[in-house]
C-alpha positions in Angstrom: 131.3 107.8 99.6 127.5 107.6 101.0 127.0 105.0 97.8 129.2 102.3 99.6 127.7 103.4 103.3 124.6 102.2 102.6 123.4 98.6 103.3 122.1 98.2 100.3 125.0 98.8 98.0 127.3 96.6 100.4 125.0 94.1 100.0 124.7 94.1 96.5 128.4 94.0 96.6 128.2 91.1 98.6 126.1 89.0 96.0 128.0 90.2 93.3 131.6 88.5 95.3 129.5 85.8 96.3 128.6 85.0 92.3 132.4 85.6 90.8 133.7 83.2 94.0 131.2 80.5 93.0 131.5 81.2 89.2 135.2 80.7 89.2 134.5 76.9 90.2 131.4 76.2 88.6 131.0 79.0 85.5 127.7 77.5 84.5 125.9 78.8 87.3 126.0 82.4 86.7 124.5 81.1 82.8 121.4 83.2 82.6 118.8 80.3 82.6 120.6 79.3 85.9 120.4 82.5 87.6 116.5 82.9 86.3 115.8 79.1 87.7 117.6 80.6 91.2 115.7 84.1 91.0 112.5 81.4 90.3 113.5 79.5 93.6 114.1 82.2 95.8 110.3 84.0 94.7 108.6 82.3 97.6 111.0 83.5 100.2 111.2 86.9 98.4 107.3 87.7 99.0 107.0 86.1 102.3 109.6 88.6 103.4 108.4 91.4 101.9 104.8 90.9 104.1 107.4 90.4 107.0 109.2 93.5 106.3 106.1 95.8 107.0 105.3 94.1 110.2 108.7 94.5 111.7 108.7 97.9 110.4 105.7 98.3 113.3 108.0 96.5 115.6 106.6 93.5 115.8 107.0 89.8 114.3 105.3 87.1 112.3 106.2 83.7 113.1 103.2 81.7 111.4 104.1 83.3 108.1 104.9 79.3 106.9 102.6 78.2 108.8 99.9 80.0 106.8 101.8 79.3 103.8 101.4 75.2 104.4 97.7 75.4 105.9 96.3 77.7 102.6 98.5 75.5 100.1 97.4 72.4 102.0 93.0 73.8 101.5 94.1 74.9 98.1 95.3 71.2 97.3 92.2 69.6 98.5 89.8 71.7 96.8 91.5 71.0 93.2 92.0 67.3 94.3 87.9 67.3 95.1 87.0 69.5 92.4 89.8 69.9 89.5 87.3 72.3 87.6 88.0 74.9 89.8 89.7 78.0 87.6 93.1 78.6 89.2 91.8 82.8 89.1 89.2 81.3 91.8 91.9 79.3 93.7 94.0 82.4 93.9 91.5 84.5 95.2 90.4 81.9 97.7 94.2 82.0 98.8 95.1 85.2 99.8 91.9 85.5 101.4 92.3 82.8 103.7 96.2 84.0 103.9 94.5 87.7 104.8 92.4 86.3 107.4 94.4 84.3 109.1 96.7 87.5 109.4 93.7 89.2 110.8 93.2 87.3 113.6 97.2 88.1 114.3 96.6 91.5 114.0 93.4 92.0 116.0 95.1 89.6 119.1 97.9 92.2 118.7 95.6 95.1 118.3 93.2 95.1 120.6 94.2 92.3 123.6 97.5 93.9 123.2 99.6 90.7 123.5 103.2 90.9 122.3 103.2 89.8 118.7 105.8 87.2 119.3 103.4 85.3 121.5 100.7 86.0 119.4 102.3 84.3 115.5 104.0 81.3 118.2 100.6 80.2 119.1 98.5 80.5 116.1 101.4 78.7 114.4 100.8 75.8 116.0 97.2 76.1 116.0 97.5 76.4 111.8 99.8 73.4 111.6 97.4 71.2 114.5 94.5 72.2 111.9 96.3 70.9 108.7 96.3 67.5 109.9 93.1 67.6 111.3 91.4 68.7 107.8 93.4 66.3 106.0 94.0 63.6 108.6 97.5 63.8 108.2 97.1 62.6 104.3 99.4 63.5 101.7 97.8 65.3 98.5 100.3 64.1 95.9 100.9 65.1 92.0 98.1 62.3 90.6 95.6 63.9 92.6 96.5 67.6 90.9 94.6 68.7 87.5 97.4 70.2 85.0 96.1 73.4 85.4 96.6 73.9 88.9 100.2 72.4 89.1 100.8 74.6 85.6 100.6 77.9 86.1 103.4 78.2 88.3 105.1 77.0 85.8 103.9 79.0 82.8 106.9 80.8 81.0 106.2 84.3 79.7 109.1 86.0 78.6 111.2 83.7 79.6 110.2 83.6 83.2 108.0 81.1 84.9 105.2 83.1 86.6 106.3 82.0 89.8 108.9 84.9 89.1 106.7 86.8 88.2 104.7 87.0 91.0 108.0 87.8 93.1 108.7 90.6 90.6 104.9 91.9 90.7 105.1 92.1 94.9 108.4 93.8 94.9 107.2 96.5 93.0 103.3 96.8 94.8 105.2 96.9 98.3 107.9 99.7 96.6 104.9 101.6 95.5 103.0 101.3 98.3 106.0 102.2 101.0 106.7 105.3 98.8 103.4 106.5 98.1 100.8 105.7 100.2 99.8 107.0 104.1 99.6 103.1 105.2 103.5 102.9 103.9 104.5 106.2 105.7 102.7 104.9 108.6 104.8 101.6 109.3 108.0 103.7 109.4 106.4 106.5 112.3 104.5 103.6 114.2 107.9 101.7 114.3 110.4 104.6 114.3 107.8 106.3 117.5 104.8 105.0 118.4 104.4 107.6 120.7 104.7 110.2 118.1 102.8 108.7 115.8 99.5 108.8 118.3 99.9 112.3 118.5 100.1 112.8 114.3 96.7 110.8 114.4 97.8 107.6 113.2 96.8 104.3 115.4 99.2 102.0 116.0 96.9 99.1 116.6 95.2 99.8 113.6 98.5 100.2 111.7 99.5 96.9 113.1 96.8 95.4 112.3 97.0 95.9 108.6 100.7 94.9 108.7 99.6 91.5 109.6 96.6 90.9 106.9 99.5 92.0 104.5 101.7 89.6 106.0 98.8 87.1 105.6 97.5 87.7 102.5 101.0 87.6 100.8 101.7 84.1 102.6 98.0 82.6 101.6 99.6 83.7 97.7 102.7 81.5 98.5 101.1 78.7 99.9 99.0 78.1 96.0 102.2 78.9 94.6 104.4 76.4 96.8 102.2 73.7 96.1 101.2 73.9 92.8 104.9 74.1 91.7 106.0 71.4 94.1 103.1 69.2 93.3 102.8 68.4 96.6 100.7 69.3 99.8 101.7 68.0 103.4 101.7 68.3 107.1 105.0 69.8 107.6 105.2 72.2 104.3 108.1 74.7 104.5 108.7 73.6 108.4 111.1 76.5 110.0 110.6 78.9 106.4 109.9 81.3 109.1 113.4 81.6 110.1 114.7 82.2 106.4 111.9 84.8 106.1 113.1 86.7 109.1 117.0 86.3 108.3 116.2 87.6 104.5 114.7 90.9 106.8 117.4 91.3 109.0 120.4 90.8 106.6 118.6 93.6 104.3 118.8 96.3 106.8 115.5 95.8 107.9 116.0 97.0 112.1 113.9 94.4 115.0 113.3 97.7 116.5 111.1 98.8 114.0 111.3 101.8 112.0 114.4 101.7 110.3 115.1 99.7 106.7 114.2 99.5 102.4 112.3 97.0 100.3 115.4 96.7 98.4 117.2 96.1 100.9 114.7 93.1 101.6 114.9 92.5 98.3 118.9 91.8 97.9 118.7 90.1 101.7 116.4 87.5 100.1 118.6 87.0 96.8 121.6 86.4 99.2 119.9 83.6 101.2 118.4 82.5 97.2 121.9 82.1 96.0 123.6 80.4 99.3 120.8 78.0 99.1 121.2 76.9 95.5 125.2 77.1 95.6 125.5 75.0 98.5 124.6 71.6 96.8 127.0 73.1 93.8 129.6 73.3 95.7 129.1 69.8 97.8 127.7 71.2 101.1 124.7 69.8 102.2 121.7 71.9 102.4 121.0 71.1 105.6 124.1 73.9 106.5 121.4 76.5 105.2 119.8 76.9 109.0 122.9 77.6 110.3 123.7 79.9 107.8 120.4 81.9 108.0 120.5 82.2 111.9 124.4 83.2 112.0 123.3 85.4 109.2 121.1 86.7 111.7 123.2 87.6 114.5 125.6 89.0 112.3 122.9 91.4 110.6 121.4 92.5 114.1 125.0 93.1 115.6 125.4 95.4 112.9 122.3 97.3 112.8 122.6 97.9 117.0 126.2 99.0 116.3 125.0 101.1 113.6 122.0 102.5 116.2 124.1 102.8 119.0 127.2 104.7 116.8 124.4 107.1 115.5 122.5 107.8 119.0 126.4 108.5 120.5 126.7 111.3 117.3 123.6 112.8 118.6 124.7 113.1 122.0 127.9 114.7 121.3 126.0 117.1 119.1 123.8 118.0 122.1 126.9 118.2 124.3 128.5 120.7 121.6 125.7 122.5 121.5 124.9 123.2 125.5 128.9 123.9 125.5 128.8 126.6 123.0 125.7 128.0 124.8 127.1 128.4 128.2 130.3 129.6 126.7 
């Protein structure tokens, strides 16, 4: 019974309905090279949750996530366009740097000027997407201008998955690890579940924080080389409003705005759903366009459900408590 009370399984339940409804109209979509191509599609909205996962575990937000994503995919661009000898090792490593320290200065606004992190990711989102157009003068860097390496590894099949997917598969299992196994991972859950708390076990939330955003950062400067290599394309307005899907994928997993409370697999599955509605809406003659409405009433459902769950929860302890003075007075 505590198998179908957990998010995770009804959410799995959830795709698996979603798949046989869209399967029994369109039975080619559920073919395995289809459902790797959608798993492929979905990788850069799998890892850019899973580095917003750990920050709302600290209870707060990133909202320049994309914003990073387009600013390092747009530097990464220009540097192969200027010099296409560049290994794409180098280019990686220049991208999740840039990702990471752009996340840094997040986290240190966060950490030690104490400003809400909402405020924080609004206003260095615009000031990465004012400083993409300003280093590339509002230019396009199209496919021509792109060696074959850069726009190819992406795209590189090894067993049967494009690396692309691979990449999603490799961070899904680095962030399981590391929230299993690791003080840093035990520490988003007590700085999120009680911050308070947490001080007193020795653990700084700042600090804590702090590192929740370079994650967030570094795993967005990845997608940003990844984006644009396999999109052969760099511009302005790159994955404008991703943030939102990034968030939804949190929320519909379980993951709580409150902090504290939520899985990687559940991040994980909330992801795959949003993947799937996104690739079955043009299947099934909706335009894509419906896929913001669906990620933000995805949202509200998902957060109305978590508060219920919180609120049904903290009413069990207090009737505990109640039971408890009773029988001692009795």
């Amino acid at each position: 019974m505590s198998l179908f009370k957990s998010r995770e399984a009804l959410l799995a339940g959830a795709i698996l309905v979603l798949l046989a409804l869209i399967a029994s109209r369109f039975p080619a979509f559920i073919a395995p090279d289809n459902l790797a191509r959608v798993f492929t599609d979905t990788s850069p909205l799998l890892i850019l949750a899973l580095g917003q996962t750990v920050v709302i575990l600290t209870r707060c937000i990133d909202l320049s996530v994309a914003a990073n994503l387009a600013l390092t995919g747009m530097v990464c661009a220009m540097l192969n366009a200027a010099m296409p000898g560049v290994p794409v090792v180098v280019i990686l490593l220049i991208a999740v740097t840039l990702g990471a320290v752009m996340g840094m200065v997040n986290g240190l606004l966060v950490w030690k000027l104490a400003i809400p992190s909402i405020v924080v990711t609004l206003g260095t989102m615009t000031i990465y997407r004012g400083t993409i157009f300003l280093i590339s003068d509002g230019a396009w860097v199209n496919a021509h201008e792109m060696s074959a390496a850069f726009t190819g590894f992406p795209r590189a099949t090894v067993l049967g998955l494009p690396m692309l997917a691979w990449f999603g598969i490799l961070a899904a299992v680095v962030m399981i690890v590391m929230i299993r196994s690791t003080p840093l991972g035990r520490a988003f859950y007590a700085v999120g579940g009680n911050p308070h708390a947490a001080v007193y076990t020795g653990i700084s939330v700042g600090r804590t924080q702090f590192w929740a955003f370079t994650l967030s950062g570094a795993l967005a400067g990845l997608c940003g080389y990844l984006w644009v290599a396999r999109y052969a394309v760099a511009y302005v307005d790159i994955a404008g409003g991703f943030e939102l899907e990034v968030v939804a994928a949190c929320v519909i997993g379980g993951i709580s705005i409150a902090g504290g409370a939520g899985t990687i697999l559940g991040t994980i599955l909330g992801a795959l759903f949003l993947g799937i509605v996104k690739n079955a809406l043009p299947v099934v003659d909706i335009s894509p366009f419906w896929q913001m409405a669906i990620s933000g009433t995805a949202i509200i459902v998902a957060v109305t459900l978590n508060t219920r769950n919180t609120k049904r929860k903290g009413r069990i302890i207090l009737r505990r408590a109640q039971e408890q003075t009773e029988g001692a007075t009795a």
